[in-house]
C-alpha positions as CSV (number, residue, x, y, z in Angstrom):
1,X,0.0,0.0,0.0
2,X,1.1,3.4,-0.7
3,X,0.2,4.9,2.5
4,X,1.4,8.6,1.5
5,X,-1.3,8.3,-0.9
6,X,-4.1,6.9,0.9
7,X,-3.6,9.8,3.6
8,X,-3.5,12.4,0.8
9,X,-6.8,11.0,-0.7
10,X,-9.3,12.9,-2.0
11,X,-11.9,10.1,-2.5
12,X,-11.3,8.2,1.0
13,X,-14.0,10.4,2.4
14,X,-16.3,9.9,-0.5
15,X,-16.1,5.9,-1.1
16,X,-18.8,4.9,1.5
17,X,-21.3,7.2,0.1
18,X,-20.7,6.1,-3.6
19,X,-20.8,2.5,-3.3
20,X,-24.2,3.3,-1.6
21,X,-24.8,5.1,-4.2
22,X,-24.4,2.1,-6.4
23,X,-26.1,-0.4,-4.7
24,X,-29.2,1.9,-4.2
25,X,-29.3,1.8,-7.8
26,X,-28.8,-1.8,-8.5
27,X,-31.7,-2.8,-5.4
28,X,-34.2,0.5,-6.8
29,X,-37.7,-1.0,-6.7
30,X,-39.2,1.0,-9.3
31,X,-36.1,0.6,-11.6
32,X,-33.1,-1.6,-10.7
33,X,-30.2,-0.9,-13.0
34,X,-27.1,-2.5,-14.0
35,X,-24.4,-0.1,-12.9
36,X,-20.7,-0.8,-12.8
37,X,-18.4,1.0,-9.8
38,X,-16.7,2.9,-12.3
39,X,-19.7,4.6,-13.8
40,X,-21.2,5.8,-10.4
41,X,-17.3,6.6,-9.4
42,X,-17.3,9.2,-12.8
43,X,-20.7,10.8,-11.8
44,X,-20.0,10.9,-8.0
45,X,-16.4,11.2,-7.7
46,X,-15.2,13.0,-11.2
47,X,-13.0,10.2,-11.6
48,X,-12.2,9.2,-14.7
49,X,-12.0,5.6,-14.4
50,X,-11.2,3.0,-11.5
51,X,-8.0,2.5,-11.8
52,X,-7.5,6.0,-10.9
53,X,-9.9,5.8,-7.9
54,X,-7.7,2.9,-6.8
55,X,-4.2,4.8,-7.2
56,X,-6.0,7.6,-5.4
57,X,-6.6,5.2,-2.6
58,X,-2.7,4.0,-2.7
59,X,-4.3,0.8,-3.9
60,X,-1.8,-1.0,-6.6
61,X,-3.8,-4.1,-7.4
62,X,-0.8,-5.9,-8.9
63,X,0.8,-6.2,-5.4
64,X,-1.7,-5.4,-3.0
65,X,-4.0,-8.2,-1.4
66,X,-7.4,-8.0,0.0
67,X,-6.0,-7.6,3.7
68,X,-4.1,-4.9,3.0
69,X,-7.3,-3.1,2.2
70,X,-8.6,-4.8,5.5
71,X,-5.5,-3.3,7.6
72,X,-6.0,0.2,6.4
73,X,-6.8,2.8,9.8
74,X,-10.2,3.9,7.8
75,X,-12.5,1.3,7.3
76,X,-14.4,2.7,4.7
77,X,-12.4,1.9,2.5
78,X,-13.1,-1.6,2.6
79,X,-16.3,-0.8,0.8
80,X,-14.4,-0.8,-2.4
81,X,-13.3,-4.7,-1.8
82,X,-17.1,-6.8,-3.0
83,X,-17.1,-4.2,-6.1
84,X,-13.5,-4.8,-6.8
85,X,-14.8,-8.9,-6.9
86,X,-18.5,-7.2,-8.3
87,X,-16.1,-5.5,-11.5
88,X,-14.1,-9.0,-11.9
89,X,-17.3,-11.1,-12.0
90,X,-19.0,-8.8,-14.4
91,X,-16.2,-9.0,-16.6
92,X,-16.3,-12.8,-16.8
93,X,-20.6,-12.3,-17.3
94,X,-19.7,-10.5,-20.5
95,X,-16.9,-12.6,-21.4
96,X,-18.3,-13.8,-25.2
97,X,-21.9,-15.0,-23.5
98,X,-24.3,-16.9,-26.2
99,X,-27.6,-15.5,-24.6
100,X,-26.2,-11.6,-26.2
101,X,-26.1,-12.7,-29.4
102,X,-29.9,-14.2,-29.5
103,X,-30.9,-11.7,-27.6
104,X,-32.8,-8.6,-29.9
105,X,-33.5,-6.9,-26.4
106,X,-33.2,-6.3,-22.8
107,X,-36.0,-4.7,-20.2
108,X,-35.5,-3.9,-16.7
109,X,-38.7,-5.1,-14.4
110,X,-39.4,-5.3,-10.9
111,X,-41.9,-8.4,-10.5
112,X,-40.8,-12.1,-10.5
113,X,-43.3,-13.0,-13.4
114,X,-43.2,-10.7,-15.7
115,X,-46.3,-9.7,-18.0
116,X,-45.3,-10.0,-21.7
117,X,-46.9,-8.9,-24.7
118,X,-47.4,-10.8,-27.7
119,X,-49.5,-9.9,-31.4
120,X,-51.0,-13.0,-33.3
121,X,-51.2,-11.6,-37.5
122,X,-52.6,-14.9,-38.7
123,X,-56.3,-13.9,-39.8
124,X,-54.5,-10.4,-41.0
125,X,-53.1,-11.4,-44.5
126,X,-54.1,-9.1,-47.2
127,X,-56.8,-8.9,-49.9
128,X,-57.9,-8.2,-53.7
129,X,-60.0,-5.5,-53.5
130,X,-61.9,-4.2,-56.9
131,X,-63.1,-0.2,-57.7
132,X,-65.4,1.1,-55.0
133,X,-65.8,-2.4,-53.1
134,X,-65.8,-2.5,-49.3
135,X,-62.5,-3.2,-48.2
136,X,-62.3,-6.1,-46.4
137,X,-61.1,-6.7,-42.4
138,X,-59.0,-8.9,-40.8
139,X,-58.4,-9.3,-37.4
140,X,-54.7,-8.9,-35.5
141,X,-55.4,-10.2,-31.9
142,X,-53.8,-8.9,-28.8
143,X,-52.9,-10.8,-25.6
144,X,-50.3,-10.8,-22.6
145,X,-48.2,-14.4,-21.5
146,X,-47.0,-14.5,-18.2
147,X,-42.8,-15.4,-18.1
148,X,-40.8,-16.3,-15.1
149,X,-37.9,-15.4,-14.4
150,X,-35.0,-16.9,-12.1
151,X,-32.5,-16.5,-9.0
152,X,-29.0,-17.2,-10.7
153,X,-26.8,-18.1,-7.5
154,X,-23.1,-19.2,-6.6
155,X,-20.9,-18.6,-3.4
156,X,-17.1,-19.1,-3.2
157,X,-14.8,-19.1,-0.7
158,X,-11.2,-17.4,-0.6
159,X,-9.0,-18.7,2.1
160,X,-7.0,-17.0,4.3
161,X,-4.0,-17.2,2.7
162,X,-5.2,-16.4,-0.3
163,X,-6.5,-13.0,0.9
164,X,-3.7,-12.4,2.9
165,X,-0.8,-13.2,0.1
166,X,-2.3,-12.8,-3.4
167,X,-2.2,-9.6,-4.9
168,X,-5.7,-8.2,-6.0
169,X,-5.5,-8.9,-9.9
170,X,-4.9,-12.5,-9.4
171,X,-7.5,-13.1,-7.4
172,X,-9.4,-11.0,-9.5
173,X,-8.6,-13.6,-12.9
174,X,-10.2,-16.1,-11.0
175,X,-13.4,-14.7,-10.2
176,X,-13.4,-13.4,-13.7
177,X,-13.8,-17.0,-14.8
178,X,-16.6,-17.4,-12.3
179,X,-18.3,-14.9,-13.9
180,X,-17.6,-16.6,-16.7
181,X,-19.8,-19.9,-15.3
182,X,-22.3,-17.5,-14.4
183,X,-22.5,-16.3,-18.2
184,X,-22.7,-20.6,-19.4
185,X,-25.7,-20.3,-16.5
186,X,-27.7,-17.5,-19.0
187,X,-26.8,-19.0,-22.1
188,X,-28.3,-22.5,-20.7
189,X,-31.3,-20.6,-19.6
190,X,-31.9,-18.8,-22.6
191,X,-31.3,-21.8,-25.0
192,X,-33.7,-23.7,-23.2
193,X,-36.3,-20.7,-23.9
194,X,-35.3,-20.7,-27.4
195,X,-36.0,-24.5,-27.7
196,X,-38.7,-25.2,-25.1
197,X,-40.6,-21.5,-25.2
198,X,-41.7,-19.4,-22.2
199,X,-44.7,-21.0,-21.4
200,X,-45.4,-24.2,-19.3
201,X,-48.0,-25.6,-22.4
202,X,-44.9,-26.0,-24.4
203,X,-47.1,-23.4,-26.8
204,X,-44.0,-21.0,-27.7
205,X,-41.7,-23.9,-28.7
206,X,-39.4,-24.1,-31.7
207,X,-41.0,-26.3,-34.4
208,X,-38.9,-29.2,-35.5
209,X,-38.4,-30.3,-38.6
210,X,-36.9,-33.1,-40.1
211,X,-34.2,-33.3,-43.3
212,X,-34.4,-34.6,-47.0
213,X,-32.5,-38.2,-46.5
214,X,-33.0,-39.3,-42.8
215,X,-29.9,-39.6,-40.8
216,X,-28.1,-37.8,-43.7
217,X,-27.7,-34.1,-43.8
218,X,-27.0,-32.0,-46.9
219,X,-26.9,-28.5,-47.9
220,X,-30.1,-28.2,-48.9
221,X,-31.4,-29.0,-45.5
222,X,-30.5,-25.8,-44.4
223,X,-31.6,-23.7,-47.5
224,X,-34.7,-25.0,-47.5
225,X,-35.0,-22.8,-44.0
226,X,-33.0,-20.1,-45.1
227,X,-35.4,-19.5,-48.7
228,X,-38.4,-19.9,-46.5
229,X,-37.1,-18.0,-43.9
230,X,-36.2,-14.9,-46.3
231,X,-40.1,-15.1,-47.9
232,X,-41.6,-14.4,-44.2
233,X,-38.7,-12.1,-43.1
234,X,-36.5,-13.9,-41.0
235,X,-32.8,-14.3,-41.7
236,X,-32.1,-17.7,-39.6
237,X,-27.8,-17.0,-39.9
238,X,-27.7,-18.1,-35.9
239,X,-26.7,-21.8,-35.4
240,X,-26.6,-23.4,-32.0
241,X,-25.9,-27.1,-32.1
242,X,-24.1,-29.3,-30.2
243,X,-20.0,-30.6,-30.6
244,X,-21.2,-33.7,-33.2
245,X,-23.4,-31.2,-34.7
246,X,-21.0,-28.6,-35.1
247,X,-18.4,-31.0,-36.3
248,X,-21.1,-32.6,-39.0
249,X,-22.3,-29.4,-40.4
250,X,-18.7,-28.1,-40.5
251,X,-17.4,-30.6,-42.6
252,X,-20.3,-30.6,-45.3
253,X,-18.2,-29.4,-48.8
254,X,-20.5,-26.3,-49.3
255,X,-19.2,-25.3,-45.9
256,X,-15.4,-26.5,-45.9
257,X,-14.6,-26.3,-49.7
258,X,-13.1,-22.9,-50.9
259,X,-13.9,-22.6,-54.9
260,X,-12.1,-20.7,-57.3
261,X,-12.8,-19.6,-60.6
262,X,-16.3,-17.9,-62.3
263,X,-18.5,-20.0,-62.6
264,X,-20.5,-20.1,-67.0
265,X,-23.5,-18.1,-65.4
266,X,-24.3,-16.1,-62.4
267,X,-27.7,-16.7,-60.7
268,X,-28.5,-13.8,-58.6
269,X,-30.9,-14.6,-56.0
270,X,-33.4,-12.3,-55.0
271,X,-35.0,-13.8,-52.1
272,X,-31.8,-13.5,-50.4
273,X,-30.1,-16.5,-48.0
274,X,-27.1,-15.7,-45.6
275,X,-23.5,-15.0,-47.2
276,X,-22.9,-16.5,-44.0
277,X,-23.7,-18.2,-40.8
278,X,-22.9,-17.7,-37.1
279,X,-22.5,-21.3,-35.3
280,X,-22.4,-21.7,-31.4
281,X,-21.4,-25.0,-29.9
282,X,-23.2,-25.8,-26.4
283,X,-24.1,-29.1,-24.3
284,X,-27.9,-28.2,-24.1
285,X,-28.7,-28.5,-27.6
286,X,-30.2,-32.1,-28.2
287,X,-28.4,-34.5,-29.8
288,X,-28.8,-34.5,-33.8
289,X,-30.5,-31.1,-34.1
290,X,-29.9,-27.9,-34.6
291,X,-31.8,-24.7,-33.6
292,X,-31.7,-21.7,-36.6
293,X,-32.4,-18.5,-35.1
294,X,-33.0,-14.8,-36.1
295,X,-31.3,-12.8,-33.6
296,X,-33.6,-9.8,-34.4
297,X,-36.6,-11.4,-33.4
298,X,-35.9,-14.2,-30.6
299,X,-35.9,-13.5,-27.2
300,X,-36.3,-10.4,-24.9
301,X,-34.0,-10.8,-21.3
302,X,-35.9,-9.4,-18.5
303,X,-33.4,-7.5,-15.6
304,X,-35.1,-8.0,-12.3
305,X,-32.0,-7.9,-9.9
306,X,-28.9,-6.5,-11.8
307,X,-25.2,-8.9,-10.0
308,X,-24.8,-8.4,-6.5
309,X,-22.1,-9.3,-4.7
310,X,-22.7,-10.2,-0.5
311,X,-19.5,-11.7,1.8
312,X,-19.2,-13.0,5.0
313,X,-16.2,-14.4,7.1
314,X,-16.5,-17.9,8.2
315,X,-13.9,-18.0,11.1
316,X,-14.3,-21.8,11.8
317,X,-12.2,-22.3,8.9
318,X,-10.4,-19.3,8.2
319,X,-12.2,-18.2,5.0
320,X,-13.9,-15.3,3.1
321,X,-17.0,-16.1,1.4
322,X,-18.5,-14.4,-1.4
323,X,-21.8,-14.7,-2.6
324,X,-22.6,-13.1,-6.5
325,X,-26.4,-13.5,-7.5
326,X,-28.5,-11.9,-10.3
327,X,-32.3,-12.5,-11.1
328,X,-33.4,-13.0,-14.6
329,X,-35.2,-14.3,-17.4
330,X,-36.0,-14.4,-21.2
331,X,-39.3,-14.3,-22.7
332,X,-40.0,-15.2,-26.3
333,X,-40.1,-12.6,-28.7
334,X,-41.9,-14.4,-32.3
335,X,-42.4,-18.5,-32.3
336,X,-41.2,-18.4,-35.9
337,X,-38.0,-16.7,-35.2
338,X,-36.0,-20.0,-34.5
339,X,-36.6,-23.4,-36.0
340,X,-35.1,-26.8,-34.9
341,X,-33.6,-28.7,-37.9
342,X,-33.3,-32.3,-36.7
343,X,-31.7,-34.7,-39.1
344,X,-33.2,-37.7,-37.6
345,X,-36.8,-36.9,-38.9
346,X,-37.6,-37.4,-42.4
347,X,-38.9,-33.0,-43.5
348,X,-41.8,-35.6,-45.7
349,X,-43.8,-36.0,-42.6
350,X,-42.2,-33.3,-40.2
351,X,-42.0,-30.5,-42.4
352,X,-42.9,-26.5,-41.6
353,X,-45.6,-26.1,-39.2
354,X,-48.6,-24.2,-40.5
355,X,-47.7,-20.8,-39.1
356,X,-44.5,-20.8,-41.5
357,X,-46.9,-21.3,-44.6
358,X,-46.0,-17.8,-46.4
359,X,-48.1,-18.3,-49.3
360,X,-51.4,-17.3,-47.3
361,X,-49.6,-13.5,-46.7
362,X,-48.5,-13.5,-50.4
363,X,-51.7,-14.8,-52.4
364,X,-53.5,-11.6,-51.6
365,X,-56.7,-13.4,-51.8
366,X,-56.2,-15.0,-55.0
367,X,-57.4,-19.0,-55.1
């Protein structure tokens, strides 16, 4: 500790007060928010990042420990200790999470089931309409789905050694990767919403379809999605399967060959399919499918209780516990924004479920 510092420090006095500040925010029950130290040390403090709150402080954290902080004459600044974990947690949350990228949305809430919207458009398709007839109405019905949402939990213990000999940042690279477990605790959550739906009826979940040749799959299992796909809107270029899956798909030609040369005539395709596709390996996904997703339209994460971080000392055997929890959910956006290709199932008897027949928005009333 640089303790010529931390006696000329301008934000000793303050650090208390701000951390308050912060969880006041994060536990508001109007509107909880996700706030990081750093942005409530910038509004309260004029700081311009943590790092220099820290210095300030005469914290280094590349050769401090925790008990150093402990030791200090003024205990308030051990207030900065559970958000110096909170910051290296969060960091591991964010760490390349799945549940982001099928995510087209994020809503704070304050209730444990949270009321959802959702707009049925099936009696709504379009019709002919000839000079001075009465145009004709459809009908768009309206309606709210209840969607829980969850207590995401994990304590961990740091022994006394550990907090009495190992500098901050290492400490901190290990509760980074518990974040990171935290993060493969949303992305399990949020695939099994993508997969199973929001509701307990099983009435939100993916359809599954089957492929051309049984046990088989080809390229043209997967445009057969993407073409349909493109005719209602829906660009399906998110793949989560899992590692025999991945490894399958992969190593289809259209996928590993690179060609070269032009080819006698170019085909330009205006119902457009994806250039490209992003895959995501996970254990959750069922064995011989694939889920096809449109990130734009898929789920919606509900923020009920932003990360908090709680510690107490366990004396009986000499450790520091640390407690980080977060409460969450992810409702279903659209039913047809992700599709389960399973290449067990022959697409002759499993093919598109009703609701992805296109041809009943496109016929405008024309038999």
């Amino acid at each position: 500790m640089n303790l010529t510092a931390y006696r000329e420090s301008k934000y000793l006095s303050k650090i208390k007060e701000t951390v308050k500040a912060a969880e006041s925010l994060r536990t508001d029950k109007e509107n909880p928010q996700e706030v990081s130290l750093e942005e409530i040390c910038k509004e309260h403090l004029g700081a311009e990042n943590l790092d220099g709150v820290l210095a300030d402080l005469g914290i280094d954290p590349t050769v401090d420990t925790i008990q150093a902080i402990y030791t200090l004459p003024n205990e308030d600044a051990r207030w900065i200790i559970p958000e110096i974990i909170r910051e290296a947690i969060r960091l591991g949350l964010r760490d390349a999470p799945i549940w982001a990228s099928i995510t087209a949305a994020e809503m704070n809430s304050t209730q444990l089931k949270v009321k959802m919207p959702y707009i049925n458009m099936s009696d709504a398709a379009p019709r002919k309409v000839g000079e001075a007839e009465t145009i004709p109405t459809g009908t768009v019905s309206y309606g709210d789905k209840d969607v829980e949402v969850y207590k995401i939990a994990r304590g961990i213990k740091i022994s006394y050694e550990v907090k009495n000999f190992v500098s901050i940042d290492v400490v901190s690279i290990f509760m980074q990767d518990f974040g990171i477990k935290l993060g493969l605790a949303l992305d399990t959550l949020a695939i099994d919403t993508l997969i199973n739906g929001d509701q307990t009826d099983g009435s939100e979940s993916a359809p599954v379809i089957g492929v051309k040749v049984p046990n088989s799959k080809e390229y043209k299992d997967y445009l057969r999605i993407w073409v349909r796909g493109s005719r209602m809107g829906r660009t399906f270029n998110t793949i989560l399967g899992g590692e025999n899956a991945a490894i399958e798909t992969l190593d289809l030609p259209e996928f590993k060959d690179r060609n070269q040369g032009t080819p006698d005539f170019n085909m330009n395709l205006k119902t457009p399919v994806p250039s490209s596709a992003d895959y995501y390996v996970h254990g959750n996904i069922p064995t011989n499918q694939e889920v096809m997703v449109d990130d734009r339209f898929a789920l919606i994460k509900f923020n009920v209780v932003p990360l908090m971080i709680e510690s107490e000392k366990i004396v009986s055997n000499q450790t520091e516990a640390f407690y980080a929890s977060l409460t969450t959910g992810f409702g279903k956006l659209f039913r047809d924004s992700s599709i389960i290709l399973d290449e067990t199932v022959d697409f002759d008897t499993d093919g598109f479920p009703t609701y992805f027949d296109v041809d009943a928005y496109k016929n405008v009333g024309i038999e």
